[in-house]
RODO-2510 file (C-alpha; in nm, 4 decimals, decimal comma):
residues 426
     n   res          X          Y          Z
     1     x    10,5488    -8,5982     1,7144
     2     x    10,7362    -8,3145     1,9544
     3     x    10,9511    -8,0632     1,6711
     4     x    11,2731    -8,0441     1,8108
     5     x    11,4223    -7,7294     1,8051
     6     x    11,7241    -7,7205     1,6524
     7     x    12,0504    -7,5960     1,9388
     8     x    12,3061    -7,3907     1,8920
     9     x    12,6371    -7,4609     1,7087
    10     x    12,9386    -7,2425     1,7165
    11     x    12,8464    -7,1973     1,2973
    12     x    12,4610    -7,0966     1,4327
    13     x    12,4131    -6,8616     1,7330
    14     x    12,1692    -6,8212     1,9557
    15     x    11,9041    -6,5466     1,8661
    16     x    12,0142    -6,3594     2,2064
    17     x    12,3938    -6,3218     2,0303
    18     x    12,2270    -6,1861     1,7260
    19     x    12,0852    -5,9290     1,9082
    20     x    12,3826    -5,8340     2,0879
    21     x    12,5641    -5,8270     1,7545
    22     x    12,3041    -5,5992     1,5814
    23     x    12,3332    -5,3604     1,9078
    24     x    12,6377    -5,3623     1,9797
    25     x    12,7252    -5,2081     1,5540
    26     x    12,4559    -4,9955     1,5966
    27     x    12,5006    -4,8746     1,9799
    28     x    12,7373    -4,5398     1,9216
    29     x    12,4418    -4,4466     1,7012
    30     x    12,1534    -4,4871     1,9459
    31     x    12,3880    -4,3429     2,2364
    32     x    12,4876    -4,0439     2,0486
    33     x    12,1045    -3,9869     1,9315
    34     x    11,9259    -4,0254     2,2715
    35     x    12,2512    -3,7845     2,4484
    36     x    12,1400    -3,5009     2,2491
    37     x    11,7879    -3,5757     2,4060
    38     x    11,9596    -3,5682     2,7595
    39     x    12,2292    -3,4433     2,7653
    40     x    12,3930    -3,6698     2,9774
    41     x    12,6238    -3,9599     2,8016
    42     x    12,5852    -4,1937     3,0858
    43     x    12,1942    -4,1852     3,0974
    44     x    12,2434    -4,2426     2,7093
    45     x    12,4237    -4,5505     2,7351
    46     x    12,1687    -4,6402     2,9847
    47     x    11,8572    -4,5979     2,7608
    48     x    12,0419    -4,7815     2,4597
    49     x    12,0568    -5,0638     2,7398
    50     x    11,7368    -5,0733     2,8011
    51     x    11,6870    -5,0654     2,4125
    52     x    11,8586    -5,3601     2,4017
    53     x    11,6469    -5,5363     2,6854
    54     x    11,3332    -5,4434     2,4380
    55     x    11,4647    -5,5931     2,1734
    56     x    11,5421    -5,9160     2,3029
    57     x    11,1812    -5,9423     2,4297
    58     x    11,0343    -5,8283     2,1163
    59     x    11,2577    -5,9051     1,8239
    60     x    11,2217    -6,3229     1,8999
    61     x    10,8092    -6,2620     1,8936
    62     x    10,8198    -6,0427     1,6289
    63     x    11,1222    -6,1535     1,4197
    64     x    11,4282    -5,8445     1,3275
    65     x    11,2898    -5,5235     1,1872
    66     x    11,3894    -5,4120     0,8479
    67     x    11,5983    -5,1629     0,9810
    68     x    11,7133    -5,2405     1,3222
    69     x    11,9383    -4,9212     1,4310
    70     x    11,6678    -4,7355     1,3668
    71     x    11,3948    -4,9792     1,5766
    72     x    11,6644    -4,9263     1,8593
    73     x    11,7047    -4,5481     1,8570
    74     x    11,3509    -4,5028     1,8364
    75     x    11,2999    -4,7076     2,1056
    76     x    11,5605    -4,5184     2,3496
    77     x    11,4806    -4,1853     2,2019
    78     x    11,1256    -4,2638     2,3201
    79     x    11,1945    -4,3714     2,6477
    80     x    11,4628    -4,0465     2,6917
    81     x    11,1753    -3,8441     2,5750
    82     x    10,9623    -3,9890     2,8443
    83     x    11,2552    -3,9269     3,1172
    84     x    11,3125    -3,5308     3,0300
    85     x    10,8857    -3,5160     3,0542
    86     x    10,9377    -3,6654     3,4079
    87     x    11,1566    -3,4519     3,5296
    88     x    11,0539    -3,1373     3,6209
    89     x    11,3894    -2,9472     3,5756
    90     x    11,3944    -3,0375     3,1987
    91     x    11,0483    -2,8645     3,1118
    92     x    11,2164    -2,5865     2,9591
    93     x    11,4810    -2,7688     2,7617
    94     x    11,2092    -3,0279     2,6320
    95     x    10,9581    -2,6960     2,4651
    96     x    11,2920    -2,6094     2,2915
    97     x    11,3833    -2,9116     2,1440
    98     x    11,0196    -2,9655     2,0831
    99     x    10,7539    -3,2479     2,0736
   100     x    10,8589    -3,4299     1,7612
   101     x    11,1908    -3,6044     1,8374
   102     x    11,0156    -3,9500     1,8575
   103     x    10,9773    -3,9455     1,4748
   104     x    11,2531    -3,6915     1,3491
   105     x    11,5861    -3,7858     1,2832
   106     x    11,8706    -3,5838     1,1960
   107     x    12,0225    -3,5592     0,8818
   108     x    12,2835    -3,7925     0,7835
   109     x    12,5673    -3,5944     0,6827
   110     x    12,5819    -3,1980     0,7133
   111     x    12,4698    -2,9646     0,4388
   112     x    12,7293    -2,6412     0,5956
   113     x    13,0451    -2,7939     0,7757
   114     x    12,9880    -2,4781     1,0237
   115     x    12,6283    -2,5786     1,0998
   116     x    12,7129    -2,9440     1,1304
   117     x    12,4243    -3,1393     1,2127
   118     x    12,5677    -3,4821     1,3142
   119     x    12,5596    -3,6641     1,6389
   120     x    12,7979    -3,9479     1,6640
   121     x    13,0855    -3,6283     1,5365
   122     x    12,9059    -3,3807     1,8807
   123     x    12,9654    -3,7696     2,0600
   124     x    13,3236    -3,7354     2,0032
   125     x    13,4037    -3,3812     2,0795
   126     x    13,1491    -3,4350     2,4264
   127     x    13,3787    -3,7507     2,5223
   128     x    13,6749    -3,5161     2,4063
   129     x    13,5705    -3,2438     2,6602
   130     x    13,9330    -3,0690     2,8129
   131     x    13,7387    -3,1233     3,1686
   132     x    13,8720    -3,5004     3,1441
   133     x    14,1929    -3,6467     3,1209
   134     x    14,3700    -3,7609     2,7156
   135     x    14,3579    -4,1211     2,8592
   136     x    13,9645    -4,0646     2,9993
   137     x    13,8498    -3,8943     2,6986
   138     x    14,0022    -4,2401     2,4871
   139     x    13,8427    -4,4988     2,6577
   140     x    13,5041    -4,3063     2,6700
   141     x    13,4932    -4,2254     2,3318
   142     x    13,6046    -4,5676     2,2666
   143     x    13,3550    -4,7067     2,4775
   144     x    13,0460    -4,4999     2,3527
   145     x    13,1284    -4,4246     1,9827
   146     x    13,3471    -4,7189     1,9175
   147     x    13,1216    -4,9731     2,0822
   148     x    13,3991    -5,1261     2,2561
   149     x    13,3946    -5,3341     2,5970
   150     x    13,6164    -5,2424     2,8591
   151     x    13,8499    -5,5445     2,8374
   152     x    13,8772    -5,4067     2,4259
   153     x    13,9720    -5,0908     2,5262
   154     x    14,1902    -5,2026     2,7531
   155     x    14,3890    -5,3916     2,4911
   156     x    14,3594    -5,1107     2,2707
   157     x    14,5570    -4,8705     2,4799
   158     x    14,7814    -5,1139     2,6263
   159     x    14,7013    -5,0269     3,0324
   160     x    14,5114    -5,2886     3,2716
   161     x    14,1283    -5,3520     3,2905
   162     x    14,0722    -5,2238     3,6275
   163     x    14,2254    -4,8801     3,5184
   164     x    13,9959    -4,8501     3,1775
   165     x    13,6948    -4,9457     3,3973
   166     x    13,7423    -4,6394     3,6470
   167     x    13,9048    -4,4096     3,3803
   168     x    13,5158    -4,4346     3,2021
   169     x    13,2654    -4,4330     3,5444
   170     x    13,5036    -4,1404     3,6590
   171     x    13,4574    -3,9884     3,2636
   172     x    13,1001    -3,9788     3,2866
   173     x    13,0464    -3,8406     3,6659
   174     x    13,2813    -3,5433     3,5434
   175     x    13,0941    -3,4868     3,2268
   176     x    12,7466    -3,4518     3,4312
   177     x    12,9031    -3,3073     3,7196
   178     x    13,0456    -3,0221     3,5212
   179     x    12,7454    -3,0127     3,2708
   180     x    12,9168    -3,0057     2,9517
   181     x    12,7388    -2,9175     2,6480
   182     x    12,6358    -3,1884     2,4069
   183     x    12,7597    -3,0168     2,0889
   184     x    13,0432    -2,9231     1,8589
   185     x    13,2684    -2,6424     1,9551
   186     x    13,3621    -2,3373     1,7519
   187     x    13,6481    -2,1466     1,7569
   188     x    14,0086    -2,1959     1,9948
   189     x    13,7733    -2,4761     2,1988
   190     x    13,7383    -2,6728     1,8730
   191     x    14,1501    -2,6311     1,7943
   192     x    14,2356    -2,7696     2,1363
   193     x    14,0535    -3,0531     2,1058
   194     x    14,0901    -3,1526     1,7780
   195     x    14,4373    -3,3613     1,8873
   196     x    14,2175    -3,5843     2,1287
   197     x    13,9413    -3,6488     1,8677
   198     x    14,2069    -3,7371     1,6017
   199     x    14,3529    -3,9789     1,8179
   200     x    13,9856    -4,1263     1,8962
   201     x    13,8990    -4,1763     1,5304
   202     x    14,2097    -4,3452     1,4831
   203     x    14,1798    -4,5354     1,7721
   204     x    13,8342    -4,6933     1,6830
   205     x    13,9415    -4,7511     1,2735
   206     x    14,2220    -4,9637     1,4220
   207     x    13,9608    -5,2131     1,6106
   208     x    13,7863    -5,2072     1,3120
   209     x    14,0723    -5,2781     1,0942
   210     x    14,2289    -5,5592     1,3222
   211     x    13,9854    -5,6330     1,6077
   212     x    14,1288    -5,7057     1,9395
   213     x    13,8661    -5,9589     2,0500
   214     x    13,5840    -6,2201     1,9378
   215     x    13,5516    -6,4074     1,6211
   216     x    13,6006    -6,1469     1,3449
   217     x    13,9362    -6,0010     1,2354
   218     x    13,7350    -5,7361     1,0396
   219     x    13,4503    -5,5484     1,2335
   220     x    13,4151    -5,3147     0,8636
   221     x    13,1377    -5,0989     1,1019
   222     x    13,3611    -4,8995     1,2824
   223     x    13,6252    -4,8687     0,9730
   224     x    13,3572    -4,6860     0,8235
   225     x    13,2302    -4,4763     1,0828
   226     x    13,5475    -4,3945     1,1361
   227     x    13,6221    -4,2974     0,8199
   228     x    13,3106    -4,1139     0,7432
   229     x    13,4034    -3,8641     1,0591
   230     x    13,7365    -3,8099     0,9285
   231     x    13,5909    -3,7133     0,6110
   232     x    13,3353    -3,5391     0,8069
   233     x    13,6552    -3,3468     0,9964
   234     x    13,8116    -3,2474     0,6854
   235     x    13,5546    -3,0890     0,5677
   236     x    13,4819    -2,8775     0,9305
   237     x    13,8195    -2,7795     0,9446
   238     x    13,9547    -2,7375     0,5934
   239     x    14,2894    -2,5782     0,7291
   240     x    14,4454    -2,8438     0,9473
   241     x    14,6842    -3,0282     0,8128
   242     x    14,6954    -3,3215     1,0212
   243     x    14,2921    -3,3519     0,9931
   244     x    14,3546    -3,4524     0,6303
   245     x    14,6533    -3,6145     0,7356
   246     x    14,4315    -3,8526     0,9133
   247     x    14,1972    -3,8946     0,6802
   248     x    14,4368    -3,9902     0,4216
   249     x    14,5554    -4,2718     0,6290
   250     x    14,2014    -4,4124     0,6684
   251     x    14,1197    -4,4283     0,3098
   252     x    14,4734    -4,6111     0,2278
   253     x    14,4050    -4,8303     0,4974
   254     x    14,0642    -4,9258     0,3997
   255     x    14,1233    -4,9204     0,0739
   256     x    14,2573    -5,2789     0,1797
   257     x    13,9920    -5,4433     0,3147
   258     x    13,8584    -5,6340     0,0569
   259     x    14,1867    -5,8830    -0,0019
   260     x    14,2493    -5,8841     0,3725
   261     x    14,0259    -6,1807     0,4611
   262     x    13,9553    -6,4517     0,2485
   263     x    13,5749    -6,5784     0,1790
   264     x    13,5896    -6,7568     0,4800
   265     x    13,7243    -6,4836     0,6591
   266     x    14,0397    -6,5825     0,7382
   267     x    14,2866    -6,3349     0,8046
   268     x    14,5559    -6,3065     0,4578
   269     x    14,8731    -6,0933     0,5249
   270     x    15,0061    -5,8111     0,3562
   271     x    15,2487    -6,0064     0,1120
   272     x    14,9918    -6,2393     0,0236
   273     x    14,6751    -6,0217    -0,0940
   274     x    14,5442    -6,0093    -0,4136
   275     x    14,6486    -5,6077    -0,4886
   276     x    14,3954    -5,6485    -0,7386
   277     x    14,1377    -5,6117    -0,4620
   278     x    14,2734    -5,2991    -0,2978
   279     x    13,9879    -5,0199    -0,4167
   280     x    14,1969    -4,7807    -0,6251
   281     x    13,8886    -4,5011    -0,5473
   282     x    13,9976    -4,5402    -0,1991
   283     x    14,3775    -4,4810    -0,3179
   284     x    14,3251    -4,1811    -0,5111
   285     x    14,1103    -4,0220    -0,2372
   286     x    14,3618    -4,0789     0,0144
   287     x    14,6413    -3,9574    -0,2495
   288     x    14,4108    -3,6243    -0,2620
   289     x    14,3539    -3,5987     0,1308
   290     x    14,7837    -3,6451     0,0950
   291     x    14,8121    -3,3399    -0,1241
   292     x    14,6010    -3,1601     0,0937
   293     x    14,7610    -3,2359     0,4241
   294     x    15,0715    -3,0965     0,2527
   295     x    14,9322    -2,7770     0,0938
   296     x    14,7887    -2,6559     0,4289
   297     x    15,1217    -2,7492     0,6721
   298     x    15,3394    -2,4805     0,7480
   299     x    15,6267    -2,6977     0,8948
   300     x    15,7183    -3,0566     0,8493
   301     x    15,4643    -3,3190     0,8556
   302     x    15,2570    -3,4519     1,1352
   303     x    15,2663    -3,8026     1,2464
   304     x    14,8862    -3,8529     1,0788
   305     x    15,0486    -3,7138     0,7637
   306     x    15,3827    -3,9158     0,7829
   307     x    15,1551    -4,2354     0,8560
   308     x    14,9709    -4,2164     0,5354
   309     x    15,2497    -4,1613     0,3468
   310     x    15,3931    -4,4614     0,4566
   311     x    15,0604    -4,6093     0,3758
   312     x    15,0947    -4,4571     0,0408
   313     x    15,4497    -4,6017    -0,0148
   314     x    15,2355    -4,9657    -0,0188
   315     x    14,9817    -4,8238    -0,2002
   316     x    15,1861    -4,7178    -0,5099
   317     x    15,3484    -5,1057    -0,4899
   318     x    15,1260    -5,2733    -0,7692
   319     x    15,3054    -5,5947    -0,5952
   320     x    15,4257    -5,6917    -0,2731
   321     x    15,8122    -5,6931    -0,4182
   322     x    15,7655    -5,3490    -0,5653
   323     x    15,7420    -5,2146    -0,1769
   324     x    15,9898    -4,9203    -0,1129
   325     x    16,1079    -5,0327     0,2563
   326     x    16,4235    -4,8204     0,2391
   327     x    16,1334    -4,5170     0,1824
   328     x    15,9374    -4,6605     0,4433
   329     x    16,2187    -4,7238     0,7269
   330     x    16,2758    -4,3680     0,6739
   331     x    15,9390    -4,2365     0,7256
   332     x    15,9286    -4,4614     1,0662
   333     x    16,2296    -4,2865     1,1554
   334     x    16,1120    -3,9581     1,1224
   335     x    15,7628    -4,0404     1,3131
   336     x    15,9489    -4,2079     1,5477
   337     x    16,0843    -3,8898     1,6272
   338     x    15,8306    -3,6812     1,6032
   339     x    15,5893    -3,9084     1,8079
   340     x    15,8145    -4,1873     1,9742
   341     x    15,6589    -4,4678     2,0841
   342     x    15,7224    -4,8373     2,1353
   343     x    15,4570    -4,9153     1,8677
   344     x    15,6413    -4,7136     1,6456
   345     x    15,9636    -4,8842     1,6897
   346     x    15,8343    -5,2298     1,6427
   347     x    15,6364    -5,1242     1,3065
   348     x    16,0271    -4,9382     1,1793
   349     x    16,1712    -5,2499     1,3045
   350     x    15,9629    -5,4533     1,0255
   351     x    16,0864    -5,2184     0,7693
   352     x    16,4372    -5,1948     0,8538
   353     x    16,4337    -5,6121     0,8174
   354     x    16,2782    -5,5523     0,4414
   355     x    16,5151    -5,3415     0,3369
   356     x    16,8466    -5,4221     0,5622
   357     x    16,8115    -5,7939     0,6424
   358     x    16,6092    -5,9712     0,8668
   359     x    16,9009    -6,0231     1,1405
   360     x    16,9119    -5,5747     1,1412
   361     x    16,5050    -5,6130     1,2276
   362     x    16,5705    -5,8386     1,5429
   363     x    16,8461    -5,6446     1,6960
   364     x    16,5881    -5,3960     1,7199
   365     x    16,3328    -5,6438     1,7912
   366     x    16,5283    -5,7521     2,0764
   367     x    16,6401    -5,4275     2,2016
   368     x    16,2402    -5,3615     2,2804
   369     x    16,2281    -5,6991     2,4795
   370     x    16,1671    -5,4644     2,7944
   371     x    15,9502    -5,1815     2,7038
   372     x    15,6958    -5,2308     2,9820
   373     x    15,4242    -5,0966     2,7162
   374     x    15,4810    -5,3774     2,5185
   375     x    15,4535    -5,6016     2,7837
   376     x    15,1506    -5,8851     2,6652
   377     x    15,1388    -5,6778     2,2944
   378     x    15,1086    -5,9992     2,1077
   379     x    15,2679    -5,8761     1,7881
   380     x    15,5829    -5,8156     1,9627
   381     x    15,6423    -6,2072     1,9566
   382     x    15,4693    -6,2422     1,5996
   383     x    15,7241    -5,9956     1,4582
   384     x    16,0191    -6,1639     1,6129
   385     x    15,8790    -6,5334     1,5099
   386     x    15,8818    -6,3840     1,1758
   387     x    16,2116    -6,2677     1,1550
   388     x    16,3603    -6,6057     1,3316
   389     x    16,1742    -6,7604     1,0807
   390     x    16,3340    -6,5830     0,7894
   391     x    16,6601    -6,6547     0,9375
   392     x    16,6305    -7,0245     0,9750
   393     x    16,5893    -7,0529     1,3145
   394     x    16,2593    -7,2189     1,3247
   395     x    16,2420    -7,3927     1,6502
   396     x    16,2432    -7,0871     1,7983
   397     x    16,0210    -6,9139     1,5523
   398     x    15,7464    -7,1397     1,6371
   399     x    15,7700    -7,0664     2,0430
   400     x    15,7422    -6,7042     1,9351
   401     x    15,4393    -6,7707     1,7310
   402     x    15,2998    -7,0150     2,0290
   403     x    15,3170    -6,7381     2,2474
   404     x    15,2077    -6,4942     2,0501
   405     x    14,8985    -6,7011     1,9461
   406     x    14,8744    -6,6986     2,3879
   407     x    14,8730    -6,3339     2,4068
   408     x    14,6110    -6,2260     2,1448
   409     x    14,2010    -6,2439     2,1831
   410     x    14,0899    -6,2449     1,8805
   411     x    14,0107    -6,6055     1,7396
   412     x    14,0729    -6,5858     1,3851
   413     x    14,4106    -6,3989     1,4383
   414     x    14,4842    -6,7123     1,6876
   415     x    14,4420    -6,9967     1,4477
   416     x    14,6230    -6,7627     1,2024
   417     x    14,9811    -6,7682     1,4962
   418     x    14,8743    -7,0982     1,5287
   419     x    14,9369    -7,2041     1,1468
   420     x    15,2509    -7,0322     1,1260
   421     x    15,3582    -7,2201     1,4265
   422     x    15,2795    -7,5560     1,2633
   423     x    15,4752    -7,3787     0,9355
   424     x    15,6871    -7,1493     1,0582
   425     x    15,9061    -7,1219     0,7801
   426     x    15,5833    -7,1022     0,5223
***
């Protein structure tokens, strides 16, 4: 008798999507390993690509290695090796780095923050490089360190497809073009790039925290790279406030993780975790990073430092009803000053419904209707479905949620919209 093998489900992918999966966590990894090889971020992401075609003609013969991120970069670090012995013009570079890079890798974390020895941290300050443009250097880093695809980024940032696509080919050709250095800067370079990279590493813990796209609302990966370069940051620049600002926000915010999917991995909001969860090592290291973001500032806080402490605010809240929202309006007030935004308004219009009254929260609600920025930004409806629904008015509460459920690309957030339009007023 003829086995049969078994097809596909949507519960059992293909071995081609596991693959893509494993690369596509451990690609910023394998890019930023090979670029140090050559220099060159495009031809990285090139020779991870052609990692990737390897593996799927190898890994279904010879089942997963052990340790697949490290089958991948040795497989592109090989092949880079091979290019720079190829070309003529990279003789000299190649005796310096020496013969041994197929089999040594660099240490994991840095022994002395001023000889920092870490490659995905000299991937962000390359992508960060004041020869491109704040927007470029974002969707590069995004797309190289973060793992992200363009129509990701895209959603990330809030601009059009198209313009992420050419904001990255255009990224690259400058960064080759103007041979920049694959390394970390020292001195006034590293302080004027410092605000680009901060917004990076928040940028990529946000798709890991709440992932625009695909079938997970968790992609815990990038929270923790992330998080680890924050850390990382802190400890290179001991000084800067808003360094630890950030990296006090990160450890609130992952501090939820756990209780913010249940075993099935449904999404769970913020009212209804299990605060029991929440790692309280997390807490008290951002509640440290805190302190520290306030001992080194010399004026009033940064919007990375008033962030976390508005993450700390629901930290210190042992139970949903225990939140401080007057505490927390006010600290969206005074980031919404200090770094306005459209974002910002629609978070402070949340809070200002906790602690004035629902009806207060739309009037602001409504009064961003227009913001061009926040134009297809599903949570725009999902906030205003929530507050119609906490005044009663549920037809229209459940449109909001309809659309809103339209608007967003990631599945399990979907059938989440989609539940509280079949129970709005649960």
């Amino acid at each position: 008798m003829w086995a049969v093998e078994p097809q596909p489900t949507a519960a059992q992918p293909t071995f081609a999507q596991t693959v893509e999966t494993v690369f596509r966590l451990q690609a910023p990894r394998v890019i930023a390993g090979v670029a140090r090889i050559v220099r060159d971020v495009g031809i990285a992401e090139e020779l991870a690509q052609d990692a990737l075609v390897a593996a799927l003609e190898q890994w279904p013969r010879d089942g997963v290695p052990d340790n697949p991120g490290a089958w991948l970069t040795a497989v592109a670090r090989r092949r880079a090796v091979d290019l720079v012995r190829r070309r003529e013009v990279y003789a000299r570079k190649l005796a310096e780095i020496g013969r041994d890079l197929e089999t040594t890798a660099p240490p994991e974390e840095p022994a002395d923050p001023d000889g920092i020895d870490d490659d995905l941290l000299r991937l962000v300050f390359t992508a960060c490089h004041p020869v491109l443009s704040p927007q470029a250097r974002t969707a590069l880093t995004l797309r190289l360190l973060g793992g992200l695809t363009t129509a990701e980024i895209a959603r990330a940032v809030l601009v059009p497809e198209p313009t992420v696509a050419q904001r990255i080919v255009r990224a690259k050709r400058t960064l080759a073009a103007r041979n920049v250095a694959f390394e970390v800067p020292y001195g006034p370079d590293r302080e004027a790039r410092l605000g680009s990279v901060l917004d990076v590493v928040y940028l990529i813990f946000n798709e890991g925290y709440a992932a625009t796209a695909g079938d997970d609302w968790l992609r815990p990966g990038l929270c923790e790279d992330a998080l680890r370069l924050a850390r990382v940051l802190s400890g290179l620049m001991p000084k800067e406030p808003e360094v630890h600002g950030l990296t006090a926000l990160l450890e609130f915010q992952a501090s939820r993780i756990p209780a913010r999917t249940a075993p099935d991995g449904t999404p769970v909001l913020l009212r209804d975790q299990d605060r029991r969860r929440w790692s309280r090592m997390l807490i008290a290291r951002g509640v440290h990073a805190l302190e520290r973001a306030g001992a080194t500032a010399a004026g009033p806080p940064g919007p990375y430092a008033l962030q976390a402490a508005i993450a700390a605010c629901h930290a210190r809240a042992y139970a949903y009803e225990e939140t401080d929202w007057r505490a927390i309006a006010t600290l969206y007030g005074l980031l919404a000053a200090r770094a306005p935004s459209p974002v910002v308004e629609l978070n402070r219009a949340v809070a200002v419904s906790m602690a004035e009254g629902p009806r207060r929260g739309l009037e602001l609600v409504d009064a961003l209707a227009a913001e061009p920025a926040l134009r297809g930004y599903h949570l725009l409806p999902s906030v205003r479905g929530d507050l119609l629904s906490r005044l009663g008015r549920i037809p229209e509460a459940r449109e909001e949620f309809l659309r809103a459920a339209e608007l967003t690309r990631n599945e399990r957030e979907r059938a989440l919209l989609l539940r509280r339009a079949d129970q709005p007023s649960g």
